[in-house]
N, C-alpha and C positions, 0 to 999 in steps of 0.2 A: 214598388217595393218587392224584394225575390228575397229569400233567405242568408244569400253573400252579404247584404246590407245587413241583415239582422245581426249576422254573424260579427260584422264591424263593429258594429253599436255592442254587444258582450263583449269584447275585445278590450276597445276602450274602458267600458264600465269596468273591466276586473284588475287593467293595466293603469287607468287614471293617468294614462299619459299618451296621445297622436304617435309618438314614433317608438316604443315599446309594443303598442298595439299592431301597427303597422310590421314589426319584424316577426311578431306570433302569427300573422295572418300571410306571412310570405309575400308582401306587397311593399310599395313603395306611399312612404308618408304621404303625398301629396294624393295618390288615387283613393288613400282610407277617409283621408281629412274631406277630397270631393263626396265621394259618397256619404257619410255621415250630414255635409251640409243639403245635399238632393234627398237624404231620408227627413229630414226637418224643415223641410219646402214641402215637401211632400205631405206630411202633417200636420203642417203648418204649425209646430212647435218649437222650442227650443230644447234640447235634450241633453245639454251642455254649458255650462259655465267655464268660460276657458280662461285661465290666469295662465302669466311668463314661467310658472315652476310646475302647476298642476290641472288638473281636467276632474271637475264634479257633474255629477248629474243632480240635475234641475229636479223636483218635486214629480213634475209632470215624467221626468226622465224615465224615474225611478219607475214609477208605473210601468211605463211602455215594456222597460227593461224587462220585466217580468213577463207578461206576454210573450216577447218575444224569446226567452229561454224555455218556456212553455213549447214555442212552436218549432225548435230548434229539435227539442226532447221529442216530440210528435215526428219531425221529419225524419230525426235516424233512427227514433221507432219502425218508422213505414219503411226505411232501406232495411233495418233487421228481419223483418217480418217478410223482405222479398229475400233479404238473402237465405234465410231457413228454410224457406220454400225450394230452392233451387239447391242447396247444401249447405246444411245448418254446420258440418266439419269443414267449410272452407270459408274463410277469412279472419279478420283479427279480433282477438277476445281483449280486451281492456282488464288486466288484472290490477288490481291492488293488494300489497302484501305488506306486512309490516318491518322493519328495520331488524327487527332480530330473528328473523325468520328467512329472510329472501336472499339473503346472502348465504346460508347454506342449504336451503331446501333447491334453489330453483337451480344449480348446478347440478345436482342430482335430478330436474325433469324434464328439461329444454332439451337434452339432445331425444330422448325416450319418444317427447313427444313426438318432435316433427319427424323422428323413423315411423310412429304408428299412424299419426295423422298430418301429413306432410302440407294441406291445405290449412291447418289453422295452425295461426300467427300470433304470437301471447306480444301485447303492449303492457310491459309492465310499468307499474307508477308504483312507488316505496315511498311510504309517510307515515306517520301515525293515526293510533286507530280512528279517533275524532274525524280525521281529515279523510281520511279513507271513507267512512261511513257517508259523510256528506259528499264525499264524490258520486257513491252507487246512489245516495238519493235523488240526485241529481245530474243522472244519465251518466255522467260522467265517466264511470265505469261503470261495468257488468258484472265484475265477482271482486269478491276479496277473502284472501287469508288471512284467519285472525286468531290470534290467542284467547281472546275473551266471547263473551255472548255478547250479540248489540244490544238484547233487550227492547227491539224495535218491530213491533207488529207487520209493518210494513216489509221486513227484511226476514228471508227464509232461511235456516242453518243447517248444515250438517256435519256433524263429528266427522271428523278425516282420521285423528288417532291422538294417543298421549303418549307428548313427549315427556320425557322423564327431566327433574333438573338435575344437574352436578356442585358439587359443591368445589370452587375453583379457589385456592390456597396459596398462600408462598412456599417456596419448598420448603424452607427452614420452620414452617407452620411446626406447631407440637401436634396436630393433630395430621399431620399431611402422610407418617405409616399408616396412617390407620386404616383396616378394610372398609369400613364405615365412618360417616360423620355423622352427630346428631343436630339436625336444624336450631334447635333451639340453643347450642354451645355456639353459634356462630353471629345470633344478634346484636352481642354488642359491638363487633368487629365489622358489621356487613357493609358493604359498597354497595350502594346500588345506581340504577340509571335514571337520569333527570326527570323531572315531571312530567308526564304526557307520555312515557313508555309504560305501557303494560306489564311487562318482565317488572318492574319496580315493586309497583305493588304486589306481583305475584312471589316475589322474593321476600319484600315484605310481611306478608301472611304465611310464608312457611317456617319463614323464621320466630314466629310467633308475635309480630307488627301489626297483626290484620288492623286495628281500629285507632292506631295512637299515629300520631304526629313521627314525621323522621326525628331520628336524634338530630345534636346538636353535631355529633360526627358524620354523622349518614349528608347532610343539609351542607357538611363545608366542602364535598365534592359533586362535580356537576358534570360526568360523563355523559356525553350524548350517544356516545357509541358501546357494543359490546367491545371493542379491541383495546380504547382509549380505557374502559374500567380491567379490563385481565393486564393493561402492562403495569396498573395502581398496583394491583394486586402483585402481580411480579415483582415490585419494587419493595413488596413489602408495607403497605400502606391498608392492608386490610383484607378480609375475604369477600364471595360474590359466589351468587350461582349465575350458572350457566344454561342454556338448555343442551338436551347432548345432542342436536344435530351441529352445534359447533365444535364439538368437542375436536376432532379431526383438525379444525384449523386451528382453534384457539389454546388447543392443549400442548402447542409445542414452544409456548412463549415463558416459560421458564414458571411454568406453575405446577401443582399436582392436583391432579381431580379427582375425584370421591364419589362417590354412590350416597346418596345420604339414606338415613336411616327410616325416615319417616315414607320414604320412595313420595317425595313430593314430585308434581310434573304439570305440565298445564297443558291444555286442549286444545290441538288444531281443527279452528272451523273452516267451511267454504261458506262463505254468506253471499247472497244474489238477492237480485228480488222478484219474487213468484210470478212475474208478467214477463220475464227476460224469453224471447221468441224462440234462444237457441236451447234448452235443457239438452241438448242431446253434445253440446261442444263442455257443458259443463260435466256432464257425464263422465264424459272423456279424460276431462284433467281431472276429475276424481280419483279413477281408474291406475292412471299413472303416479298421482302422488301416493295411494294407497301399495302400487308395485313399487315404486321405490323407496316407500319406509321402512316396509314389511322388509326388506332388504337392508335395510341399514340400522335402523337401529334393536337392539334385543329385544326380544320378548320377554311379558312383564311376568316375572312370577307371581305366584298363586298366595 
């Protein structure tokens, strides 16, 4: 048994399918399908129930499986812990960042970075928070940007900065001269983004939603995207806030955007968790996203 086998057996378990797994692993179906049956010779178990459409894990499987994402987590522990020793600023950081966020923060800190730290390598993964979170718990990734707190003992945070939201309008909006918009003239019109984005509910609570159910208007649209809700909005189907590090991209799709009144905004965090070997690469990307906000978006008045 060596770890490339373990690595098989996750594979399978998360692909529930021999040639899925086999293409994550960079290998050829036939050498993953060998090895997985030499790991359960070897243990003399079955770890597998194999049908013509799908692949389950056996009771016993399920066990093993754990263990072995255990000692997987353990191993690239022990290559972290030798890489930080040798140069904790050289090699790849595992980010995770959220959908309304990483499309305009990280154009603004990918070139910055690799001019100031040319040895480390950002792998970025974009998903939501849920999914994020349960990745840094399980190794998976190293850091994540987040809009929200996780609320997870286990997970370490730190403010990075507050972004402000915009209130994003049709032009023909009645309120779209206005220097100002007030939050709460905008709930019954509001767009917001599908279940499982954060921006929703944070829209939702500025517009004075925090605790009730979406309307019956909010529920018949189901943007997954910020671009896919600013062209609703363009079209005339409603207003939406925005945050303003989109504002640059998202502001020229036939909308007008507003400062609202309440100066609603939400909180960019850096979340890790407290054992991660390298604190000095996360440093780093602190460093840079706080140089390029401080840059881009205004300072907040008093």
């Amino acid at each position: 048994m060596n770890l490339q086998d373990l690595r098989y057996l996750v594979a399978v378990a998360e692909q529930r399918h021999f040639g899925r797994a086999a293409e994550a692993c960079n290998v050829s179906q036939p050498t993953l399908s060998s090895q997985i049956r030499k790991l359960e010779v070897e243990l003399g178990v079955t770890l597998f129930e194999r049908t013509n459409k799908r692949v389950e894990l056996t009771p016993i499987g399920s066990r093993i499986l754990a263990h072995a994402q255990r000692a997987l987590d353990e191993a690239a522990q022990m290559e972290a812990v030798a890489q930080s020793a040798r140069d904790p600023l050289v090699g790849p950081l595992r980010l995770g960042v959220i959908p309304t966020l990483a499309p305009y923060l990280m154009p603004l800190i990918l070139a910055p970075l690799r001019a100031s730290y040319p040895g480390l390598t950002i792998e970025l993964w974009e998903d939501q928070t849920r999914a994020l979170i349960e990745g840094l718990r399980k190794h998976r990734l190293d850091a994540l940007l987040l809009a929200t707190a996780t609320e997870a003992p286990e997970i370490t945070e730190i403010a990075l900065f507050r972004e402000p939201l915009l209130a994003a309008l049709p032009l023909q909006h009645s309120s779209a001269s206005a220097q100002v918009v007030s939050e709460d003239a905008l709930k019954d019109e509001l767009l917001v983004l599908a279940e499982g984005h954060c921006l929703a509910n944070q829209a939702l609570a500025a517009c004075g939603s925090k605790h009730g159910p979406r309307s019956a208007f909010q529920g018949s649209m189901q943007a997954a995207t910020l671009e896919t809700l600013v062209n609703l909005v363009a079209a005339g189907y409603g207003v939406t806030l925005i945050p303003a590090l989109a504002a640059d991209s998202l502001g020229t799709r036939g909308i007008a955007l507003r400062p609202l009144a309440g100066r609603s905004a939400r909180t960019i965090r850096l979340a890790s968790r407290p054992t991660f070997p390298r604190p000095q690469a996360l440093r780093a990307l602190e460093k840079i996203i706080r140089n390029a906000v401080g840059s881009t978006l205004p300072a907040e008045q008093p």
